[in-house]
KOLNUBA-500051 format. One record per residue (C-alpha): x, y, z negated; residue in three letters. Coordinates in Angstrom, 1 decimal. Layout:
BEGIN
<rec <X Y Z> ala> ...
***
This chain:
BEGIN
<rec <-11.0 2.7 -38.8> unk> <rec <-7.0 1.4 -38.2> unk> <rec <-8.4 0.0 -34.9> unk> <rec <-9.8 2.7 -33.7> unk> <rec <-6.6 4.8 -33.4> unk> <rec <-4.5 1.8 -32.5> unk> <rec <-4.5 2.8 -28.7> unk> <rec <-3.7 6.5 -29.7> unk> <rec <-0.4 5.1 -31.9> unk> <rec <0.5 2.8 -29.2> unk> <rec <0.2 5.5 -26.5> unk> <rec <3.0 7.7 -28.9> unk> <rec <5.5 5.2 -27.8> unk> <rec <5.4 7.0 -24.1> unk> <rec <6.0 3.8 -22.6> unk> <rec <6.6 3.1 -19.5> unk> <rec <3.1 2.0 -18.8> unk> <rec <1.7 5.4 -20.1> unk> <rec <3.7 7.1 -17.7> unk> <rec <2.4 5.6 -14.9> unk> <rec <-0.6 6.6 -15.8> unk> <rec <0.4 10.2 -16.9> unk> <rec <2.1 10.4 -13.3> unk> <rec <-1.2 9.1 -11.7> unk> <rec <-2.9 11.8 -13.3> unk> <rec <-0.5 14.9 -12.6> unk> <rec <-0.5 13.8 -9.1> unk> <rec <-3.7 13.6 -8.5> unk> <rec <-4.7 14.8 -5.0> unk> <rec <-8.3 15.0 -3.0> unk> <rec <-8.6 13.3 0.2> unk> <rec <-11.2 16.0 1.2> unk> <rec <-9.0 19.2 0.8> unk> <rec <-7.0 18.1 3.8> unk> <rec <-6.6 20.3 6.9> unk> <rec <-7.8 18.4 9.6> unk> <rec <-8.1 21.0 12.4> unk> <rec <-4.8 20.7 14.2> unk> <rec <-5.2 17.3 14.4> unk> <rec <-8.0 17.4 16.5> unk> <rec <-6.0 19.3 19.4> unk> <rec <-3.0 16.8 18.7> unk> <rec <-5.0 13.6 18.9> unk> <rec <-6.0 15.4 22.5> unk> <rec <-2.8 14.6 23.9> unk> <rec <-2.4 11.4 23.3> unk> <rec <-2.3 8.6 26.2> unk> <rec <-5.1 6.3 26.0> unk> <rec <-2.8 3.4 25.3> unk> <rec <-1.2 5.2 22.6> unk> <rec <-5.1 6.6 21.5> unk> <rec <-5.8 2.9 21.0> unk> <rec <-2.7 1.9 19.1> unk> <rec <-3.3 4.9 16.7> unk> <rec <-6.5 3.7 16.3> unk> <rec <-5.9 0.1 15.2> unk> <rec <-2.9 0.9 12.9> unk> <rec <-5.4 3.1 11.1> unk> <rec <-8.2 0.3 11.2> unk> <rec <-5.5 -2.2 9.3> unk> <rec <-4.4 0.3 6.8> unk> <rec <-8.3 1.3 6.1> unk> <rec <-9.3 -2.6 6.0> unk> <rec <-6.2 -3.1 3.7> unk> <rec <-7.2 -0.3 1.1> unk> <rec <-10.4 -1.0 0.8> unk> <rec <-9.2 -4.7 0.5> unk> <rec <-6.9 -4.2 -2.1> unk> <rec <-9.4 -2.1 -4.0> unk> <rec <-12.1 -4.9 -4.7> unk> <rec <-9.4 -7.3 -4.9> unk> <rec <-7.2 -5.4 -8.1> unk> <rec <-10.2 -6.3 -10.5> unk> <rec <-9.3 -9.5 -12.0> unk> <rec <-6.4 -7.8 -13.0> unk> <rec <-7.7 -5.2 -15.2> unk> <rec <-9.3 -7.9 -16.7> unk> <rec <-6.6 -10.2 -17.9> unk> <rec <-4.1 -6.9 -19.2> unk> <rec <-4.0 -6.6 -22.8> unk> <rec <-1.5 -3.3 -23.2> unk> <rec <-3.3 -0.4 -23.8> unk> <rec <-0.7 1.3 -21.3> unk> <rec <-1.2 -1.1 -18.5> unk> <rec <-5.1 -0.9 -18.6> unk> <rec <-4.9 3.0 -18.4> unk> <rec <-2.5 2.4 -15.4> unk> <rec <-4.9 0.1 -13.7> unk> <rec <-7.7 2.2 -13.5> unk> <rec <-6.0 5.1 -12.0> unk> <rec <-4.7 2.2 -9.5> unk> <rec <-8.3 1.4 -8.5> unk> <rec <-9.1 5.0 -8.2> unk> <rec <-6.7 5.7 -6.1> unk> <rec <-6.6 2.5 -3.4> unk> <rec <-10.7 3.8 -3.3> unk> <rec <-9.5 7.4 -2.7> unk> <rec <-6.8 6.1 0.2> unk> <rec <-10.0 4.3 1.4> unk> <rec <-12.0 7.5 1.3> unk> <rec <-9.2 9.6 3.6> unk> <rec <-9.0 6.5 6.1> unk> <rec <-12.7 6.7 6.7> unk> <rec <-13.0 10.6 6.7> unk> <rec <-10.6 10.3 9.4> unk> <rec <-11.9 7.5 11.7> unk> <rec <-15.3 10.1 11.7> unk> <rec <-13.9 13.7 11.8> unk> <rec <-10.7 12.9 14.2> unk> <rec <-11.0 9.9 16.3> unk> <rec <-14.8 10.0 16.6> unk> <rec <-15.0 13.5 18.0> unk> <rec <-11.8 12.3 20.0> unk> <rec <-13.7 9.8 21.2> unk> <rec <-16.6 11.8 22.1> unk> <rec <-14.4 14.8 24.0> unk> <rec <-13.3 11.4 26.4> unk> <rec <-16.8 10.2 26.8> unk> <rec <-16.1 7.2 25.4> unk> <rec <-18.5 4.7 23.1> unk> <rec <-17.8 5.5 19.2> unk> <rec <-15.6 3.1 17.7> unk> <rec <-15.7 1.1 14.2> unk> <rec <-12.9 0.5 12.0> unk> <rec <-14.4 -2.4 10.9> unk> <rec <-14.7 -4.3 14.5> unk> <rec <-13.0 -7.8 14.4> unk> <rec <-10.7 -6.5 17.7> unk> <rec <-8.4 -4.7 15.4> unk> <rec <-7.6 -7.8 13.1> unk> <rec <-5.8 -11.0 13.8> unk> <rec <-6.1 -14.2 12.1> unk> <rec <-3.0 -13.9 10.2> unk> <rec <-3.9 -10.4 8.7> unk> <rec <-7.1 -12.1 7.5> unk> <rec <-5.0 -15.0 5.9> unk> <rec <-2.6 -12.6 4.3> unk> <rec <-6.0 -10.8 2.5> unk> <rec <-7.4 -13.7 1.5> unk> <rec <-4.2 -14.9 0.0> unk> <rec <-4.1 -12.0 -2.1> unk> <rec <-7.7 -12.5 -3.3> unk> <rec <-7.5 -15.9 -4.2> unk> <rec <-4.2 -15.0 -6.4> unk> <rec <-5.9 -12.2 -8.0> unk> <rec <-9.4 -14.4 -8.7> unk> <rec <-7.1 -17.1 -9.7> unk> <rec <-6.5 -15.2 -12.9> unk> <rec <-9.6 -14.9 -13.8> unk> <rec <-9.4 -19.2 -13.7> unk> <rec <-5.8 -19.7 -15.4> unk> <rec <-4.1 -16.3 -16.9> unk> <rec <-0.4 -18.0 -17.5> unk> <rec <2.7 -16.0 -16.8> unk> <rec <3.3 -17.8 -13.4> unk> <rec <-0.2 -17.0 -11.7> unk> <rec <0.7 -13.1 -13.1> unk> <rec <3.5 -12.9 -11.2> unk> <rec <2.0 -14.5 -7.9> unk> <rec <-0.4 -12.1 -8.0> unk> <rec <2.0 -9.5 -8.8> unk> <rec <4.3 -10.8 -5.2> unk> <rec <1.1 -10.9 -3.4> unk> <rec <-0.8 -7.4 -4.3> unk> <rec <2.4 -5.1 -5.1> unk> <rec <5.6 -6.5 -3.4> unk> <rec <4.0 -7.8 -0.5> unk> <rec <0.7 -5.9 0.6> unk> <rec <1.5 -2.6 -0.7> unk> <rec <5.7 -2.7 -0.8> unk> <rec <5.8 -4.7 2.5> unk> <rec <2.8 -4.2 5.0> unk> <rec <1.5 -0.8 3.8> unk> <rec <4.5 1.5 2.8> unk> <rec <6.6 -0.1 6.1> unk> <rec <3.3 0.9 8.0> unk> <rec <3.0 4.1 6.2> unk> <rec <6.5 5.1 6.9> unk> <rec <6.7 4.4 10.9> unk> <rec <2.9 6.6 11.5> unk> <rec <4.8 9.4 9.1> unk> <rec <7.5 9.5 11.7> unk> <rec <5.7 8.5 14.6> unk> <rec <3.3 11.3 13.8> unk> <rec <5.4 13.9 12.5> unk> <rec <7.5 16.7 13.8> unk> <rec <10.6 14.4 15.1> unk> <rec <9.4 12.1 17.9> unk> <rec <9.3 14.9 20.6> unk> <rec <6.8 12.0 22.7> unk> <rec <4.1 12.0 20.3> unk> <rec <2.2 14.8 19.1> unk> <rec <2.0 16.1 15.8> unk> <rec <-0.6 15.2 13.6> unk> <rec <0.0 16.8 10.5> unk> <rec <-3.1 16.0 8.5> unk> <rec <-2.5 12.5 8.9> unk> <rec <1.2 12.9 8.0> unk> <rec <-0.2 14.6 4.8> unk> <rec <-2.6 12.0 4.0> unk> <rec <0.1 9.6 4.6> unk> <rec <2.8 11.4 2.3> unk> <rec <0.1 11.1 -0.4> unk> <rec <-0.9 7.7 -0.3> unk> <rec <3.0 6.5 -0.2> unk> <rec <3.5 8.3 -3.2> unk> <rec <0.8 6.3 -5.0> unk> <rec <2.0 3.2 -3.4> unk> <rec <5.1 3.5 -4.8> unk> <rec <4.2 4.2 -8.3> unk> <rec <2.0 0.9 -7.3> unk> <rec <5.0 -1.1 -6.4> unk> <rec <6.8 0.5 -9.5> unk> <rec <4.2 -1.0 -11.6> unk> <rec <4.5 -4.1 -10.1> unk> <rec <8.0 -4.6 -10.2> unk> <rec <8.0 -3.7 -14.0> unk> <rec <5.6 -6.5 -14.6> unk> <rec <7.7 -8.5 -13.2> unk> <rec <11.0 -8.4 -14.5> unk> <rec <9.5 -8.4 -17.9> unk> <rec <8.2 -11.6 -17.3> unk> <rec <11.5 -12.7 -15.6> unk> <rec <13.5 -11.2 -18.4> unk> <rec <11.8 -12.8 -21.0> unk> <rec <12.4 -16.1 -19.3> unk> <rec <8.3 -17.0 -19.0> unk> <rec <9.2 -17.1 -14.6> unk> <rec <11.7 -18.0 -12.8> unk> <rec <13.1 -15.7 -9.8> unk> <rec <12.5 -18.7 -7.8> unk> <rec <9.2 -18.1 -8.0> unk> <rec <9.1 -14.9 -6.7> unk> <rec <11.5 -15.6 -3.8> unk> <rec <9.2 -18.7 -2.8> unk> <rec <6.2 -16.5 -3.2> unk> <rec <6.8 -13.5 -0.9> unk> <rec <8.8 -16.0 1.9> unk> <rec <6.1 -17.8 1.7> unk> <rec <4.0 -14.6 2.8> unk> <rec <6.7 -12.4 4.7> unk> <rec <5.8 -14.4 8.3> unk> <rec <2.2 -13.0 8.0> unk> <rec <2.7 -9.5 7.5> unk> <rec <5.3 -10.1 10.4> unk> <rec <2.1 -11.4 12.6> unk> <rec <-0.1 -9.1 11.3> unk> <rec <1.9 -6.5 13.0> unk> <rec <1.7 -8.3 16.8> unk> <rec <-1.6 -8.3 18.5> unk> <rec <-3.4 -10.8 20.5> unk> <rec <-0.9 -10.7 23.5> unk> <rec <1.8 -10.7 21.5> unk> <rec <2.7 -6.9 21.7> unk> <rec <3.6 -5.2 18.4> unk> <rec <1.0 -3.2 17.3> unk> <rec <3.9 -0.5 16.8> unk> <rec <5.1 -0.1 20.1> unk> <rec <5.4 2.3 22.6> unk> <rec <7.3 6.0 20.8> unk> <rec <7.9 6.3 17.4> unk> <rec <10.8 4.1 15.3> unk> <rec <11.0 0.3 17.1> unk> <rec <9.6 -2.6 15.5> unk> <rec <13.1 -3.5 14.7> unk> <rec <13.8 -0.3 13.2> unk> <rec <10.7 -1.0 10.4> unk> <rec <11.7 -4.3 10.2> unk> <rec <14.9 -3.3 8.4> unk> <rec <13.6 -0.9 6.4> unk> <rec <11.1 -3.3 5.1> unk> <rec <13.8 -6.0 4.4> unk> <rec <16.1 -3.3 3.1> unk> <rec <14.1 -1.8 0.6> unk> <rec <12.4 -5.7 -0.7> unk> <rec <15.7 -6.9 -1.0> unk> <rec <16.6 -3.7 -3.4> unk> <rec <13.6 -4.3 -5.2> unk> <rec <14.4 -7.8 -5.7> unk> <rec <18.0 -7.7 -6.9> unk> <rec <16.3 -4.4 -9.7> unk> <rec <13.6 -7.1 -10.9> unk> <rec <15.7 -10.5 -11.0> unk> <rec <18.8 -8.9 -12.3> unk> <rec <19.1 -8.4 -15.9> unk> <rec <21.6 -5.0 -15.5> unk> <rec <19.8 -3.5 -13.1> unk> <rec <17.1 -1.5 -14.2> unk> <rec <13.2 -0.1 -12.2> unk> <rec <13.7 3.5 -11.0> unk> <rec <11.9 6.2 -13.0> unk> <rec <8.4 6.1 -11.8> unk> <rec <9.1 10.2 -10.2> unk> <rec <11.8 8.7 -8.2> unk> <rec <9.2 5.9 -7.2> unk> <rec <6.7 8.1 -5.7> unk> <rec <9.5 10.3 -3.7> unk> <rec <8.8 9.5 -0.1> unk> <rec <12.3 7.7 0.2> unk> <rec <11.3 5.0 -2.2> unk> 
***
């Protein structure tokens, strides 16, 4: 019978893994109770060239969700804590919810866009939207993750832990998330306003960031404990940094991010701005992770 309550007792502690998980579930939001009307007559203004950018940022986000979805399994296995398994499911439920909103949006927005210009109905799926060094980058991460399924040590935990939360999701996807929130919201005067998709975006950055948070924690208990070193971690996500720079450039060499909106530059910084922070709060023994409600403010 002691065994049978031993997750309960544990779970008393409130620690930090628990809330993660308790914030998962008090934040829970539906990707099908967002507004989507006024998007349609905002997505009617666009420029075709700006149509098709729109349209390819939102095929690499999808793709990457629904990536990072099949590829977080491995993990769930190799946890032990209680905590961290709880956390970990709400994780997987969520990257498939961020899936969900990517794909209701491709069919309800830019399909009937698509339609109202006479044009041939798109897939997020088609290879034109992905480069080679996007693919590299995802199968990087999957080959990390399966790798602890092969050889759980503390090391491989915190590669995966560079490759799924610092790099895909606190790199790639919250920079990306953060450039269509302002791109697409009500302070670039040359784009219209899509406010669903602003919506949709606000939410998924908030679970990314309690993603990241999780991620970071991991970390810096395994580099406080001395079982990594920070070298590791630096080698790991420089070793990864140039991809999710070429992910972000197309075939011709034109970012995928330009034309209005914040310049490539202008992401750029705030991705190495806010990695750098969350480097010196993992690797440094007085610093300390942010409270997992200040991780899922849109800032963090």
């Amino acid at each position: 019978m002691a065994n049978k309550h031993q997750p309960a007792m544990q779970l008393e502690t409130a620690s930090q893994p628990h809330n993660y998980y308790r914030n998962a579930v008090e934040k829970h939001w539906d990707p099908h109770e967002i507004d989507l009307e006024d998007d349609l007559d905002g997505i009617a203004d666009l420029a075709e060239p700006a149509f098709e950018g729109l349209k390819q940022s939102l095929a690499l986000f999808g793709a990457g969700e629904e990536s990072v979805t099949e590829d977080l399994a491995p993990l769930a296995v190799v946890l032990e804590d209680i905590g961290d398994q709880m956390f970990i499911t709400t994780q997987l439920y969520e990257e498939s919810k961020h899936t969900d909103f990517f794909d209701r949006y491709w069919r309800e927005v830019v399909h009937t866009e698509e339609e109202r210009r006479g044009q041939e109905l798109s897939s997020p799926t088609d290879d034109r939207w992905f480069n080679e060094p996007y693919d590299e980058l995802f199968e990087r991460n999957e080959r990390a993750m399966a790798r602890l399924l092969e050889e759980d040590t503390p090391e491989n935990r915190a590669k995966a832990h560079c490759h799924y939360h610092l790099t895909i999701e606190g790199i790639l996807a919250q920079t990306g998330y953060y450039g269509l929130t302002l791109a697409y919201g009500e302070n670039e005067p040359e784009l219209p306003d899509l406010p669903g998709l602003v919506e949709g975006l606000k939410l998924v950055r908030s679970d990314e960031g309690r993603h990241v948070g999780f991620g970071m924690a991991q970390l810096k208990s395994l580099v406080t404990e001395g079982e990594v070193d920070p070298d590791v971690l630096h080698e790991t996500v420089g070793e990864l940094v140039p991809l999710v720079q070429k992910s972000l450039v197309s075939d011709d060499g034109a970012s995928t991010e330009a034309g209005p909106g914040p310049s490539p530059s202008d992401l750029s910084e705030y991705a190495y701005n806010k990695h750098e922070q969350r480097m010196t709060q993992i690797t440094t023994a007085s610093e300390k992770i942010p409270d997992v409600e200040e991780l899922t403010e849109l800032d963090a």
